[in-house]
Backbone bond lengths (Angstrom), bond angles and torsions (degrees), N, CA, C in turn:
res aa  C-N    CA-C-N  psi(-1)  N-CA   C-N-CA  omega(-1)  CA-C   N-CA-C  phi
1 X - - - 1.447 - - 1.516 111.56 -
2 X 1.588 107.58 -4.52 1.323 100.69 -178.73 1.575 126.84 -138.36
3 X 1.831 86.02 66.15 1.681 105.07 -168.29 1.675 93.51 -79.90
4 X 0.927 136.25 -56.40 1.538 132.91 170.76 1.084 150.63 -74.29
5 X 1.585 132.51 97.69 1.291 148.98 -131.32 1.485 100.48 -71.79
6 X 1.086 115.36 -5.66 1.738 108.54 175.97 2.548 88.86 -146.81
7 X 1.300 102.66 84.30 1.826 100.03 148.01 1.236 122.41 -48.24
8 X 0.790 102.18 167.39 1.486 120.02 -171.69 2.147 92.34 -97.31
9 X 0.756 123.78 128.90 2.020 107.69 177.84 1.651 89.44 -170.44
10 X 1.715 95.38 142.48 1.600 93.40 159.47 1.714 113.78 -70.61
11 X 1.000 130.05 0.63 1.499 109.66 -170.26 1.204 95.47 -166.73
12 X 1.497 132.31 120.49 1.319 140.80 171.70 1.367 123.12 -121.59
13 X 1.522 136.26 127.73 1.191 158.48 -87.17 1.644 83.32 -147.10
14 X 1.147 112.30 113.38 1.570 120.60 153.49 1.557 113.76 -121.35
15 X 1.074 115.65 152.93 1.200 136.02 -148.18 1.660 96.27 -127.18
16 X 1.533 117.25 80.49 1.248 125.19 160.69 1.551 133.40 -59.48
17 X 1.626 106.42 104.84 1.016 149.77 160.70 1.944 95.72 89.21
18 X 1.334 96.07 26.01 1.611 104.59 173.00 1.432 105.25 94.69
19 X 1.228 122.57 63.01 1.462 126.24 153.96 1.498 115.17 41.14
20 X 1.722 109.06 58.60 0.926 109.94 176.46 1.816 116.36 -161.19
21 X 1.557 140.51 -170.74 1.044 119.45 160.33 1.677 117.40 -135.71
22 X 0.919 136.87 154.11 1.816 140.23 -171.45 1.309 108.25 52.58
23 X 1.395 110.46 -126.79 1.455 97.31 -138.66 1.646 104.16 -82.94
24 X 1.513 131.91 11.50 1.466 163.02 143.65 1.468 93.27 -38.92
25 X 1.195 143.98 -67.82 1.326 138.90 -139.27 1.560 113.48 -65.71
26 X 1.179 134.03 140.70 1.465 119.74 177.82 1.710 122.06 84.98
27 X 1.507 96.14 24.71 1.501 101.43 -170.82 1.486 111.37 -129.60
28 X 1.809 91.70 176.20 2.290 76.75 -178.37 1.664 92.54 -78.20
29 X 1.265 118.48 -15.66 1.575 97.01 -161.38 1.793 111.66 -76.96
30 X 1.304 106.33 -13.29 1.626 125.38 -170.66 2.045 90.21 -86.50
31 X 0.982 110.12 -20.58 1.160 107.81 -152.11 1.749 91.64 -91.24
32 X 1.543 84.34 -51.87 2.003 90.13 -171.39 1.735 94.29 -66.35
33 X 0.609 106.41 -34.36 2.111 110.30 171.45 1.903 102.56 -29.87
34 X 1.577 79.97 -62.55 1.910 86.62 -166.73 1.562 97.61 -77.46
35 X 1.017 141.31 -21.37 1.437 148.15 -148.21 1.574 90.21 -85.95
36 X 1.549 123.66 -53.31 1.295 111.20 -173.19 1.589 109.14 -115.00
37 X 1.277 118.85 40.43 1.550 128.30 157.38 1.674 117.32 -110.18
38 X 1.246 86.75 110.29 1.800 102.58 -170.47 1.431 92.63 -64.29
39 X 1.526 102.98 148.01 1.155 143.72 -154.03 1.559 148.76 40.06
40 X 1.530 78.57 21.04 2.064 92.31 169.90 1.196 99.04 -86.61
41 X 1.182 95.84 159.80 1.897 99.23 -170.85 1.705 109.47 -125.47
42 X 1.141 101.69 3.73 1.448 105.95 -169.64 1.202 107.47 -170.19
43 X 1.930 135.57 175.32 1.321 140.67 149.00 1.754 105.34 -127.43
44 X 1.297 97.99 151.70 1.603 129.80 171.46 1.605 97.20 -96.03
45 X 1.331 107.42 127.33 1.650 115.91 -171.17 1.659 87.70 -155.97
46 X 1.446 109.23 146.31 1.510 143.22 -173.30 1.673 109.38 -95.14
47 X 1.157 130.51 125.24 1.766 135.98 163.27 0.897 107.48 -124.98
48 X 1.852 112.69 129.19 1.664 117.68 172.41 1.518 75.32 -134.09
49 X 1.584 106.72 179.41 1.658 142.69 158.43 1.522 91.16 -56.57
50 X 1.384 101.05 138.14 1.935 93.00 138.89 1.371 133.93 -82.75
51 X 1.196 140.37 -147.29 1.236 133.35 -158.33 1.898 96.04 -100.31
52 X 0.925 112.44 -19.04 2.041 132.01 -166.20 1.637 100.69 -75.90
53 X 1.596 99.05 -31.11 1.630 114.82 -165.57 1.098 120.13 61.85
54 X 1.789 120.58 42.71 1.084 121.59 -177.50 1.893 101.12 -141.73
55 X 1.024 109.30 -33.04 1.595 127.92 -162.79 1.614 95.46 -89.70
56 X 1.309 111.19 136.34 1.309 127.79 163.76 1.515 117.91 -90.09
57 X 1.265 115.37 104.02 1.543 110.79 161.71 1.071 130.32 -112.01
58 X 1.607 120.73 165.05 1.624 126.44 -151.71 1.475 86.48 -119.87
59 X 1.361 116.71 97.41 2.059 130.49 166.61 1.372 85.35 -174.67
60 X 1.463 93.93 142.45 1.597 128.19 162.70 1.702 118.99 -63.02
61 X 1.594 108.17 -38.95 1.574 95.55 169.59 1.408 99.66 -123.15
62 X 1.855 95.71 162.68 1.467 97.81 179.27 1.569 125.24 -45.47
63 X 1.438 123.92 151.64 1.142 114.01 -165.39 1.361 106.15 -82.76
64 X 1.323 122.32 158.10 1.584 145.07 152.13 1.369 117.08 -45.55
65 X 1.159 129.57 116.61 1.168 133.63 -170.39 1.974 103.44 -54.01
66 X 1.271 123.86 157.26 1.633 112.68 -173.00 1.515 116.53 17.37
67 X 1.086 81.75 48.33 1.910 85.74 173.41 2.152 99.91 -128.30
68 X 1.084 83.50 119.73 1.769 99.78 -169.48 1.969 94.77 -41.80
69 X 1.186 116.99 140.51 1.412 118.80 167.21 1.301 93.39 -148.59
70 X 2.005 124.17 151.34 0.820 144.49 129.27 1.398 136.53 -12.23
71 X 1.525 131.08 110.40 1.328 95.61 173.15 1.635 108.28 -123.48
72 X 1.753 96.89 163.25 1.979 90.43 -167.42 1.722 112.02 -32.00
73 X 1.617 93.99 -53.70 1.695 90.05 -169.21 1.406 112.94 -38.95
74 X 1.314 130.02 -49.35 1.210 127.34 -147.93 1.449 90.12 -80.34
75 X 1.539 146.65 -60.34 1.326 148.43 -171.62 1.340 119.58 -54.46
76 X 1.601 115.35 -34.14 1.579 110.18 164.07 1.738 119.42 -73.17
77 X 1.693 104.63 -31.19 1.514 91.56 158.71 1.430 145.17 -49.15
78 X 1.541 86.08 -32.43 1.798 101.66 175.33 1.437 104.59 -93.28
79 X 1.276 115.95 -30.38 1.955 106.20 -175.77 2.018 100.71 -76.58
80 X 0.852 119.28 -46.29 1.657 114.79 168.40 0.948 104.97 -32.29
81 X 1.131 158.87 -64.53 1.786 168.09 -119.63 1.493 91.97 -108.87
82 X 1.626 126.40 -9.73 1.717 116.14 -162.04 1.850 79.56 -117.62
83 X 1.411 102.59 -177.88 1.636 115.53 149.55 1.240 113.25 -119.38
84 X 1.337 130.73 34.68 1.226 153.28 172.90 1.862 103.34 -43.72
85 X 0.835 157.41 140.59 1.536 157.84 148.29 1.413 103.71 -91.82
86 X 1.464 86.04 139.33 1.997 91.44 -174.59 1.350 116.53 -122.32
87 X 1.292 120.15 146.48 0.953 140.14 164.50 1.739 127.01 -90.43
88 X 1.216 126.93 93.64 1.618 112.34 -153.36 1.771 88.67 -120.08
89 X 1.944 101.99 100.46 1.446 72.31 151.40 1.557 108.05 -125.10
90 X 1.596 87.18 166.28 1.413 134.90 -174.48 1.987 95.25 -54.44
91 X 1.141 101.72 140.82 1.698 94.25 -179.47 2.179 89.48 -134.95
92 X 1.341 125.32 5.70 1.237 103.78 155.54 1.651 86.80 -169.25
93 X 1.280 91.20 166.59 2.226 123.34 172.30 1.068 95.72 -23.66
94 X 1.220 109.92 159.22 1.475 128.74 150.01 1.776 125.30 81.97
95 X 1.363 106.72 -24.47 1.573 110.11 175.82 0.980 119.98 -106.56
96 X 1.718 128.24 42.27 1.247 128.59 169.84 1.774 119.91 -57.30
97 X 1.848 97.30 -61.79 1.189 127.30 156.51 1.287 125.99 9.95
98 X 2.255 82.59 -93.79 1.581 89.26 -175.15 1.352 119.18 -83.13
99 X 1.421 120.61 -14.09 1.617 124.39 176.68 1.318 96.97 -70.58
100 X 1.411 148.05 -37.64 1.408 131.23 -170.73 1.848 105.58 -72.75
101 X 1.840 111.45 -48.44 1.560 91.78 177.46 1.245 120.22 -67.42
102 X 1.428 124.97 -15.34 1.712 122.86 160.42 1.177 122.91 -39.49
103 X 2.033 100.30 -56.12 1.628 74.55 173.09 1.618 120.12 -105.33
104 X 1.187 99.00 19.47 1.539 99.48 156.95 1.624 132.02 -81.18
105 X 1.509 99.55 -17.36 1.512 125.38 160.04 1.312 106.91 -70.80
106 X 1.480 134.57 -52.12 1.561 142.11 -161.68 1.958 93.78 -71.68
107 X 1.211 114.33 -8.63 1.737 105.74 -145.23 1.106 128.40 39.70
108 X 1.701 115.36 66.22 1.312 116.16 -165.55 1.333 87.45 -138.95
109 X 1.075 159.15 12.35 1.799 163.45 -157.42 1.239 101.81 -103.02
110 X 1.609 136.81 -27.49 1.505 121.24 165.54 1.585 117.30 -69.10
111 X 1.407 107.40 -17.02 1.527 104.06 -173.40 1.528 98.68 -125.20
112 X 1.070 120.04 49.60 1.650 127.08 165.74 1.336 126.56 -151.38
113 X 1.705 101.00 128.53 1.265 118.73 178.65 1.836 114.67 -64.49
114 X 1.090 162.00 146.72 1.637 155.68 141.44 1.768 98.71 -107.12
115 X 1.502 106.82 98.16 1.552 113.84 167.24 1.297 98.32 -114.79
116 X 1.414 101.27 168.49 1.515 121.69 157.77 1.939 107.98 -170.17
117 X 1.636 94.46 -172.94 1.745 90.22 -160.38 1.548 92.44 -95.51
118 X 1.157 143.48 143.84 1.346 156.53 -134.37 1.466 85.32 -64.03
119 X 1.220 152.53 -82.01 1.188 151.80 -120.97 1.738 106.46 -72.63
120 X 1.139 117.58 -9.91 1.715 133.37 157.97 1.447 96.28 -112.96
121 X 1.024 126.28 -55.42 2.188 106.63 -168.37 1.370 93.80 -36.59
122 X 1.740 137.16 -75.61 0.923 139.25 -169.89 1.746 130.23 -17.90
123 X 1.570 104.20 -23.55 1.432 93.71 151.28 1.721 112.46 -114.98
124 X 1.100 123.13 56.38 1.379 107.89 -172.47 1.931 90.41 -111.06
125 X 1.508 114.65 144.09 1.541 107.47 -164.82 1.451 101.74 -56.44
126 X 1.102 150.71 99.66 1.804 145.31 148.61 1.099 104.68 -51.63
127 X 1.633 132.17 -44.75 1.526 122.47 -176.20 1.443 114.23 -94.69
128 X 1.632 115.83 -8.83 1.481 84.44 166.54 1.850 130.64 -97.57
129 X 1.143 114.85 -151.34 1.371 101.23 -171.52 1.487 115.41 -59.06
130 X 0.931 145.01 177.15 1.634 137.13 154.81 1.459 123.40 -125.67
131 X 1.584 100.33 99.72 1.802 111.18 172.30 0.953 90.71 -57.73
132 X 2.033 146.67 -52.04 1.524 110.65 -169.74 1.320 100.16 -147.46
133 X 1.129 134.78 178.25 1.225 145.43 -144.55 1.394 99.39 -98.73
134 X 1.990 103.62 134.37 1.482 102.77 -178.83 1.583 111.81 -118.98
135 X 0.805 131.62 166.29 1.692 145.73 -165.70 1.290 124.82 -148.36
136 X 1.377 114.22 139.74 1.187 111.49 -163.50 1.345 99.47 -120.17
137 X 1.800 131.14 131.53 1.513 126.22 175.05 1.693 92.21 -77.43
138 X 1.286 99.59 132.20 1.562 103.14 166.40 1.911 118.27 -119.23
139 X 1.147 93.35 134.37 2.038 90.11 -162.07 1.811 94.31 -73.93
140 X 1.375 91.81 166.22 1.796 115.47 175.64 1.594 104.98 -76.75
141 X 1.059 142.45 107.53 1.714 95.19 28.64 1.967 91.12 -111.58
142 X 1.234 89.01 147.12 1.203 97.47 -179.30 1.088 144.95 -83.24
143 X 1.377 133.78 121.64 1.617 133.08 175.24 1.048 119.99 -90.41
144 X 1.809 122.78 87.61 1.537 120.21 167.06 1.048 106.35 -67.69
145 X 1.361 142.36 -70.04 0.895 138.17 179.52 1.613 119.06 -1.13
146 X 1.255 124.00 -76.71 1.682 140.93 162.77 1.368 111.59 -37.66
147 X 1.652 117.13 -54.64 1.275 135.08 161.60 1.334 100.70 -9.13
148 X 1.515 113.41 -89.59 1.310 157.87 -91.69 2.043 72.64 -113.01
149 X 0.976 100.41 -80.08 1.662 109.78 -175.41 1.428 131.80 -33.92
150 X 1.842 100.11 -44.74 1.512 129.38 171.83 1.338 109.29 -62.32
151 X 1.681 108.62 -70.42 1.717 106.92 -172.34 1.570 101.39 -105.82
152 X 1.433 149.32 20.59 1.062 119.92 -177.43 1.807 123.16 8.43
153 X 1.357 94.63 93.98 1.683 106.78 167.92 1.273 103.48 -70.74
154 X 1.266 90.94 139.78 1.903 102.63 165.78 1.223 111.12 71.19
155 X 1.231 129.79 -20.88 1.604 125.81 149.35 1.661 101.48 132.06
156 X 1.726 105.53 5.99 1.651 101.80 151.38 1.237 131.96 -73.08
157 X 1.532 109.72 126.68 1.528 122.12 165.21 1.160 123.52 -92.08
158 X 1.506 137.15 24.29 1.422 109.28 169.74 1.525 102.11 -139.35
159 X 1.546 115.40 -176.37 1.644 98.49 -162.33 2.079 102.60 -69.22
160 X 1.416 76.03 172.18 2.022 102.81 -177.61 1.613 95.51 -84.61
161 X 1.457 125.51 120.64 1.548 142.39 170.69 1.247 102.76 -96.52
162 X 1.590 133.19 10.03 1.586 126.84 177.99 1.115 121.76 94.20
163 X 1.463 122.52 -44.16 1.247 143.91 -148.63 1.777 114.19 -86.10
164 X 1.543 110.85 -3.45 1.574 114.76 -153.04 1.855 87.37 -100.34
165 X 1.167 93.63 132.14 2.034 100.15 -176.45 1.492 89.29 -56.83
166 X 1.487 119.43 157.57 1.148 155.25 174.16 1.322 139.54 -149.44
167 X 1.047 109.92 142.37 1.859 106.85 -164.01 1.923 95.64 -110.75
168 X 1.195 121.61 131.01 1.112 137.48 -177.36 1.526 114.31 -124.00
169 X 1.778 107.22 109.31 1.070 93.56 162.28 1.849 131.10 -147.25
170 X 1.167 125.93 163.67 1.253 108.36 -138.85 1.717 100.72 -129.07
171 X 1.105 103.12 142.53 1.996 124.67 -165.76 1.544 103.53 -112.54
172 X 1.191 112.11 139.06 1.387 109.16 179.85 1.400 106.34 -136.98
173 X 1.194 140.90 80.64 1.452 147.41 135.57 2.030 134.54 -46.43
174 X 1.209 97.32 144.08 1.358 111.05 -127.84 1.604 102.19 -137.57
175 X 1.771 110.23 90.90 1.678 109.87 -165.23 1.523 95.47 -117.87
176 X 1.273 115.65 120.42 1.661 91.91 -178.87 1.126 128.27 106.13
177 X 1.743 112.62 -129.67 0.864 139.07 150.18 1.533 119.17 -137.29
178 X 2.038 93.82 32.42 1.639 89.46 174.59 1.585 98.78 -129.54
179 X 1.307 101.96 137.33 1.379 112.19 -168.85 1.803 86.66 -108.16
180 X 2.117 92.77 134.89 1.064 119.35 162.53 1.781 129.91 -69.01
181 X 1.092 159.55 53.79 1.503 117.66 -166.26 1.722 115.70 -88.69
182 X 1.510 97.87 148.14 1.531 114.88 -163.75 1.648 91.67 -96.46
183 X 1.705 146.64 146.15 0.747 119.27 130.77 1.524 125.34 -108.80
184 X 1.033 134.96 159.62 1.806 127.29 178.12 1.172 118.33 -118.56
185 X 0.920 129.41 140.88 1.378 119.83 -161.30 1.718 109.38 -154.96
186 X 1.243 100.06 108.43 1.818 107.07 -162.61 1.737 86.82 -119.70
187 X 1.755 100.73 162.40 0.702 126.87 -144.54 1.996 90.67 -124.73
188 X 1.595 102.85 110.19 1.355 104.95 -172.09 1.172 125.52 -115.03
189 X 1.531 124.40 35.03 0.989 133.78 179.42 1.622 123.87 -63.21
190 X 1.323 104.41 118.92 1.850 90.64 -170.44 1.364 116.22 -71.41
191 X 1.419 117.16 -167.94 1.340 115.83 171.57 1.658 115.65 -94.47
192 X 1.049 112.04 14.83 1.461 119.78 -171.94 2.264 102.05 -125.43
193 X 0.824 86.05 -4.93 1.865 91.14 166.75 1.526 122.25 -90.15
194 X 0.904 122.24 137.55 1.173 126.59 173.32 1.419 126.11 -82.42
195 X 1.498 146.66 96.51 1.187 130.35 -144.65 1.620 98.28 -146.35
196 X 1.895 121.56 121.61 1.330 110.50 -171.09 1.619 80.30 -125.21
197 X 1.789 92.51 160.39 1.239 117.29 -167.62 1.559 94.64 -118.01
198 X 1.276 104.74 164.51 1.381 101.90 170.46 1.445 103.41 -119.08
């Protein structure tokens, strides 16, 4: 049922930071979690630098000094082997780049999202070609519109009229007793739709 890296479904199941919670999150074992639970359709996974400024790792906060972390290489070895669809965001500047030929190296760029919250999207290439699809987290209340104009996702240039299908999906982080929610909101227009802007 899962010859195609993007189904057709009203509602598709990502698996934030790999189907799991604390210090679980961001791992192969969170990962193989979602990997063999029918009907997730994807995982939400974290990329920063490591501390060397050369190494890509898969955690949401900077790492702990000798504290074991993930790194991309090792998680796209194991996510290749899945049909998992990914969600990769970016958690600082500068590694749009090499995280996109990673997974354009992994052959994983037809079925992967690269978002982040504007203040890193802002260098992610918008004008050059796109091996895979990029996304921008935009905060509440939201301006697609600006969105839409600034980075054209998905390779639209003119403003957002509301009307273009969209996939929305939403993260909930948890400091305290103050709960975060993230929403994301990409832009899924196929190449076979017809869609005019004004």
């Amino acid at each position: 049922a899962r010859n195609s890296p993007f189904r057709k479904s009203p509602v598709k199941l990502f698996a934030h930071r790999g189907w799991c919670a604390g210090a679980d999150e961001n791992t192969l074992a969170a990962f193989t979690r979602a990997a063999g639970q029918a009907g997730i359709s994807g995982i939400e996974l974290d990329v920063r630098r490591a501390p060397d400024g050369k190494t890509l790792l898969v955690c949401h906060d900077p790492p702990r000094a000798g504290a074991p972390t993930l790194t991309l290489d090792a998680a796209l070895e194991f996510l290749s082997a899945t049909n998992l669809e990914l969600f990769v965001e970016l958690k600082e500047p500068g590694i749009a780049e090499p995280v996109i030929d990673k997974l354009v190296g992994a052959k994983m760029a037809a079925r992967s999202v690269v978002f982040a919250f504007a203040a890193v999207a802002r260098a992610f290439p918008w004008n050059a070609a796109r091996p895979v699809r990029l996304g921008l987290i935009e905060i509440y209340p939201w301006n697609l519109n600006r969105a839409m104009r600034v980075y054209a996702p998905d390779g639209s240039s003119s403003s957002f009229n509301g009307q273009m299908p969209l996939k929305v999906s939403i993260s909930r982080t948890v400091s305290g007793s103050t709960s975060t929610y993230t929403y994301h909101v990409e832009n899924t227009v196929s190449k076979t739709q017809q869609v005019t802007y004004s």
